[in-house]
N, C-alpha and C positions, 0 to 999 in steps of 0.2 A: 750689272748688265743694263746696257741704254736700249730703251723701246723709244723707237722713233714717234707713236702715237700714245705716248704715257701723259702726254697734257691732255688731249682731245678724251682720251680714257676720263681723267682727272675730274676736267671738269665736266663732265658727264655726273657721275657720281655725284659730284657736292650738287650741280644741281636739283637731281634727285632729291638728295636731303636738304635741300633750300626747300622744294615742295613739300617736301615728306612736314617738318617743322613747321612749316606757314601752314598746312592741314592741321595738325595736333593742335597748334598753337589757338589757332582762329575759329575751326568746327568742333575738336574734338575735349577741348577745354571747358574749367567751368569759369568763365569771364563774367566778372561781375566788378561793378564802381574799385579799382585798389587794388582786385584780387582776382589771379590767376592762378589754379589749382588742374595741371595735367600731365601730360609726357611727353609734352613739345620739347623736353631736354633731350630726349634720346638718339634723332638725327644730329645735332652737333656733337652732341657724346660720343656717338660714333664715328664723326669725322673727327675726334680730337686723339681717337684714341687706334684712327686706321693710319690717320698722314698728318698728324703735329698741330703746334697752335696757329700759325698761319690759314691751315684749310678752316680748323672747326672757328679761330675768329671770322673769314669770311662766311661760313654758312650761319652761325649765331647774327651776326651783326645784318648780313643781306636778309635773309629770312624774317627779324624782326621788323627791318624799316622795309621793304615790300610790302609783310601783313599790313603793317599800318597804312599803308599806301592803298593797295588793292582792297582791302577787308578792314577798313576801321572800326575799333571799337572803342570809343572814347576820345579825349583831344590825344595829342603826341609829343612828346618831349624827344630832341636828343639824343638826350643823358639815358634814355632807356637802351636803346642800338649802340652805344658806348661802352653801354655796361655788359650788354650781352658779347660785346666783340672781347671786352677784357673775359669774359667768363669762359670762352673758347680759348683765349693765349690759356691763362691757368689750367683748364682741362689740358689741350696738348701737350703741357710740360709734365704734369702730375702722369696722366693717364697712356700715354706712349711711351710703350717700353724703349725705344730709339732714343727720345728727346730726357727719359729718365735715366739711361746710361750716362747722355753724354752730360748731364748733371753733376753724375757721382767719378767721373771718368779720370783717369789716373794720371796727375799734374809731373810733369816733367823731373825727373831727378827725385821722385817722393815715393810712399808707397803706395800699394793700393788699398782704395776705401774698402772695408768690413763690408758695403753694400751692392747685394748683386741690381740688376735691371730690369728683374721679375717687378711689376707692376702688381702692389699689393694693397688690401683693404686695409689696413693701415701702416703707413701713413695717406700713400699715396690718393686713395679713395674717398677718404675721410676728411681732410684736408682739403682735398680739391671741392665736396660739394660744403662743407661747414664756411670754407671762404664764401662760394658762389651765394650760395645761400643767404647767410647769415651778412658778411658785409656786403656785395655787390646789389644781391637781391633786397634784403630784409634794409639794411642801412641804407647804402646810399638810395634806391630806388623808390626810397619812402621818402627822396628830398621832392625828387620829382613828381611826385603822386600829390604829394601836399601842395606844391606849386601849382600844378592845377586843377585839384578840385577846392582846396582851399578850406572848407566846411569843416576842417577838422586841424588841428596843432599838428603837426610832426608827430608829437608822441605820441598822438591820439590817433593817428596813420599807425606809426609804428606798432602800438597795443592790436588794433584792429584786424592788420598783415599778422602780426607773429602766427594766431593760427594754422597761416597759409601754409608757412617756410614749416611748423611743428607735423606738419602731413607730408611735405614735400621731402626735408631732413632724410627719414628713415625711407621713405620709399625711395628717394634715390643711391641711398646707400645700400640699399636692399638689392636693385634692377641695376647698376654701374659695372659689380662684377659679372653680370650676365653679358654684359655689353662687350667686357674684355673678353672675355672669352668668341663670343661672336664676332667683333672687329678681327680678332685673329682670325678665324675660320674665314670671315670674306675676304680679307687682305692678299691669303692664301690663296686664296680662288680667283683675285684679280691677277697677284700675278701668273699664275697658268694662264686667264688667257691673256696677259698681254705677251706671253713668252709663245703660247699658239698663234697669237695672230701676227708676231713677228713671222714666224717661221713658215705660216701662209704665205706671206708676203713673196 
C-alpha cells in the first residue's frame, strides 16, 4: 500500500531520534576524555530495526556529527560519524526482520534456506552489537581517540576503553530485544495512522 505522506511521516520520526540520540548522547551520557558510557544506542537501534540500514545509518551518522557540532565535547574526528553510520547499516541488516529475510531469501532454482526472518538474539543481536562494539567502537574508534588526544599508545587507549564496551556489551544485549519487540509495536502503530490519515484525506 502507497501513502502519499510516508516520507513527510518518515522523516518526522528519524528526526525525532536524531534528537532523541543527540539528548542521550550529549546530556544523558557519562562523557569523559575516550569514554562514553549511555543509551544514546537506542534511538538508532530503533530506526534500524523499524525502516533498515539506510534510516538508522542516517540517524547514527547525523545525530553524531550535529552533537558534535551543537554540544561539543572534546575535539572531532571524522572517523567517529563514519563509524556510527556504518554501525546503523549493520544494525539495519541484522535487526530488521524485512532486510533479515531478504538476507536468507530463496535464490532462484534453489531451495529454501532452513532460516526463517524472525530476528533473534542469536545470531542476529549478538553479532550485531559484538561487531558495533567490539570492532567499530572498541577497535577502530580507538584509532581516532588516540589521534587526538595522543597522551596515550593505541593500546594504552584501547586497555583504557575496554571497560567502557565490558558495560556497554551486556547491557545492549540485554535492552536490543526489548527494542524489537517495541519497534514492532510502533511500526504497527505508524502504519495505522498513515493508512488513517490516507483515508482522512
Amino acid at each position: 500500500m502507497k501513502i502519499r505522506n510516508k516520507p513527510v511521516i518518515y522523516i518526522t520520526v528519524a528526526a525525532f531520534l536524531i534528537a532523541a540520540e543527540i539528548v542521550l548522547n550529549r546530556f544523558a551520557s557519562i562523557n569523559t576524555m575516550g569514554l562514553k558510557i549511555g543509551f544514546a544506542f537506542v534511538p538508532p537501534t530503533l530506526a534500524a530495526i523499524m525502516f533498515g540500514p539506510g534510516m538508522s545509518a542516517a540517524v547514527w551518522g547525523l545525530s553524531d556529527m550535529l552533537g558534535a557540532i551543537l554540544f561539543p565535547i572534546g575535539p572531532y574526528h571524522p572517523g567517529f560519524t563514519v563509524c556510527a553510520a556504518l554501525m546503523g547499516v549493520i544494525s539495519g541488516f541484522l535487526l530488521n526482520p524485512g532486510f533479515t529475510a531478504k538476507l536468507f531469501k530463496k535464490k532462484k532454482g534453489g531451495p529454501v534456506p532452513p532460516i526463517r526472518s524472525r530476528v533473534r538474539v542469536f545470531p542476529n543481536v549478538v553479532v550485531t552489537v559484538l561487531f558495533n562494539c567490539l570492532v567499530l567502537g572498541l577497535t577502530v574508534n580507538t584509532t581516532w581517540v588516540s589521534q587526538l588526544y595522543g597522551s596515550r599508545t593505541w593500546w594504552g587507549w584501547f586497555l583504557y576503553r575496554l571497560g567502557e564496551y565490558a558495560i556497554l556489551v551486556p547491557v545492549e544485549i540485554a535492552i536490543i530485544p526489548i527494542l524489537i519487540k517495541l519497534g514492532g509495536t510502533l511500526k504497527r502503530r505508524l502504519r495505522i495512522a498513515e493508512v488513517k490519515k490516507k483515508n482522512d484525506a
